[in-house]
One Martini backbone bead per residue (centre of mass of N, CA, C, O) as a GRO file, in nm:
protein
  115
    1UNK     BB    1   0.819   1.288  -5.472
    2UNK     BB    2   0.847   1.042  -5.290
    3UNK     BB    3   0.768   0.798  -5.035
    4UNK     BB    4   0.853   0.667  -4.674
    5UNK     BB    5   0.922   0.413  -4.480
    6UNK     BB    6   1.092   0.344  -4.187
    7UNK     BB    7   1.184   0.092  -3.958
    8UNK     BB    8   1.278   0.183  -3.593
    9UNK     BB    9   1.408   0.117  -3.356
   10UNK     BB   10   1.408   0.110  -2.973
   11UNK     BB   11   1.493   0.236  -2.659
   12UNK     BB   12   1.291   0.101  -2.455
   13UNK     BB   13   1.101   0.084  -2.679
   14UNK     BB   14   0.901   0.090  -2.937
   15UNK     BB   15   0.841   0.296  -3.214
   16UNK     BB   16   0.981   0.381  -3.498
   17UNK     BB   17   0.912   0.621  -3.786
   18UNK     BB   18   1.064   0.711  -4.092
   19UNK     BB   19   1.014   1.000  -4.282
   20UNK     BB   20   0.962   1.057  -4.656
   21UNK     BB   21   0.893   1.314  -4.812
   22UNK     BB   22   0.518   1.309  -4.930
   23UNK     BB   23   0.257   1.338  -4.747
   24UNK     BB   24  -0.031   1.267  -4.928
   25UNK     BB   25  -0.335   1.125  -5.031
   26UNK     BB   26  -0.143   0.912  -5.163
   27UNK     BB   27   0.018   0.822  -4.927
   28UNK     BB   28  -0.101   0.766  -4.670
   29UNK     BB   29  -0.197   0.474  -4.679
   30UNK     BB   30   0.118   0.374  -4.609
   31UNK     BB   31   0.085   0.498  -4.291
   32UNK     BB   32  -0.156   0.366  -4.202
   33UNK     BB   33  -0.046   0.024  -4.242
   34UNK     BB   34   0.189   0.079  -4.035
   35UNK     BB   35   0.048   0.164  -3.804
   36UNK     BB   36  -0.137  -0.077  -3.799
   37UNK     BB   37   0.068  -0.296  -3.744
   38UNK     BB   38   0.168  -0.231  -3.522
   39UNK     BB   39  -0.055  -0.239  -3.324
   40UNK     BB   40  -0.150  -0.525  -3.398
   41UNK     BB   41   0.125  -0.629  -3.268
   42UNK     BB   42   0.097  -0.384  -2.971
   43UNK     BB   43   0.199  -0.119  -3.032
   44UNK     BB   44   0.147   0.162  -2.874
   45UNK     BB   45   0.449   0.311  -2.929
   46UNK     BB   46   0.495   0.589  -3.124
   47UNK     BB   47   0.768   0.721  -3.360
   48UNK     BB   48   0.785   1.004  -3.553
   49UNK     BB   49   1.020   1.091  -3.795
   50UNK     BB   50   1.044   1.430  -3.976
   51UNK     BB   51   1.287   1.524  -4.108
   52UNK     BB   52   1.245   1.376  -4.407
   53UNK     BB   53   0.996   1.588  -4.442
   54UNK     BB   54   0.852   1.811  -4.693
   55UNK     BB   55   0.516   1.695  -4.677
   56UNK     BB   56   0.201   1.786  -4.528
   57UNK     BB   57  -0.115   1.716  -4.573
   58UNK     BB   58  -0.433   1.676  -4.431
   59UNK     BB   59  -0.412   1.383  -4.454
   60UNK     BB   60  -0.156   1.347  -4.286
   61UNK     BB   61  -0.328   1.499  -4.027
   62UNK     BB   62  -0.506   1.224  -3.989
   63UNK     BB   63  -0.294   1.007  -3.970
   64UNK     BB   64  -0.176   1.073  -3.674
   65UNK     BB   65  -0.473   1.117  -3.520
   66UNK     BB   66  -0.495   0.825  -3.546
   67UNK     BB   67  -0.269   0.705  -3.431
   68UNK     BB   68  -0.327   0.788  -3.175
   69UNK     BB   69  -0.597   0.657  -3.115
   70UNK     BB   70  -0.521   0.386  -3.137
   71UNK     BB   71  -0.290   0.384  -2.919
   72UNK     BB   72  -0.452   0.467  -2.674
   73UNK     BB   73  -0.676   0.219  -2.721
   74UNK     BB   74  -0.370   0.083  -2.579
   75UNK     BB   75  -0.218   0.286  -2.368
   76UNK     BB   76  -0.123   0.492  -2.604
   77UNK     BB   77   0.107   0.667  -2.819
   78UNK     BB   78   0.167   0.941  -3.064
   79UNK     BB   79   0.473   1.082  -3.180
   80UNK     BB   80   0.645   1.370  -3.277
   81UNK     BB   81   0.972   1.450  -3.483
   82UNK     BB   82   1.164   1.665  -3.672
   83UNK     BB   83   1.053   1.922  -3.798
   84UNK     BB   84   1.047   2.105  -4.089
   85UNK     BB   85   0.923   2.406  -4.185
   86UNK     BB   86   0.633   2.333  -4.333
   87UNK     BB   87   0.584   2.083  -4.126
   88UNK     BB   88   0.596   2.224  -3.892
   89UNK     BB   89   0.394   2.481  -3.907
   90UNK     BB   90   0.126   2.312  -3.937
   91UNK     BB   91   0.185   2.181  -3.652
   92UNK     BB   92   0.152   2.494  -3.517
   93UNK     BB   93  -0.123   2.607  -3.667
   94UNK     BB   94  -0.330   2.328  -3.595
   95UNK     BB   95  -0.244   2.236  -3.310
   96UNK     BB   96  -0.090   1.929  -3.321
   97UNK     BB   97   0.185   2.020  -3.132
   98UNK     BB   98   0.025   1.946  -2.871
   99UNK     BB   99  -0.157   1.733  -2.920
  100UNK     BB  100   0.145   1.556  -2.991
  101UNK     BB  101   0.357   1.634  -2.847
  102UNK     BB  102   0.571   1.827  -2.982
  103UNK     BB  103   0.932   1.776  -3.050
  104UNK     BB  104   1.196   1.868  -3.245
  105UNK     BB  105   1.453   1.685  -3.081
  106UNK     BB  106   1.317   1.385  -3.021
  107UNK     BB  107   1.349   1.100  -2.970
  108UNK     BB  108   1.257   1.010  -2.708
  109UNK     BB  109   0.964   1.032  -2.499
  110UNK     BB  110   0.984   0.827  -2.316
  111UNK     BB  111   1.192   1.030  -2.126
  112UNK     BB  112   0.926   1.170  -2.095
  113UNK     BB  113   0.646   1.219  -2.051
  114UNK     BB  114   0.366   1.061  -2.224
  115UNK     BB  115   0.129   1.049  -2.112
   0.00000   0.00000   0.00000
């Protein structure tokens, strides 16, 4: 299966970016590169939605934890959401569900306390 990215703006501002397919060593360098002109261009604040992620491997999950440390270092954040299956259960067995405050279900976290 393929990966893809596609951005999608928020209402309240920040970045949505839509993942899709197969996260891992061979894709990542896609999703650091958008997480990266994102930041470049000064957006802070990033919301992940893995809804039709399928496949997650421990390289997608430091390139998350990249892009949330980007986003901080301009003070904001990187949210995860919208999780099925193997990639949801990774990311609550990681830790990183916590780490990255995922919600199943948060369209935006910035509606809620996010930082």
């Amino acid at each position: 299966m393929t990966f893809s990215v596609r951005y999608a703006g928020r209402d309240g501002g920040g970045a949505r970016l839509q993942l899709a397919g197969e996260l891992d060593l061979s894709t990542a360098p896609e999703l650091t590169a958008a997480i990266d002109r994102l930041t470049e261009a000064g957006e802070s604040r990033v919301l992940l939605d893995l809804a039709d992620l399928t496949f997650c491997d421990s390289t997608g999950m430091a390139v998350f934890v990249r892009g949330d440390n980007r986003a901080a270092a301009q003070g904001g954040w990187l949210r995860l959401t919208g999780a099925r299956g193997r990639v949801e259960r990774v990311l609550r067995v990681t830790g990183l569900a916590d780490v990255l405050r995922y919600e199943p279900d948060t369209v935006d976290p910035a509606s809620r306390s996010a930082s």
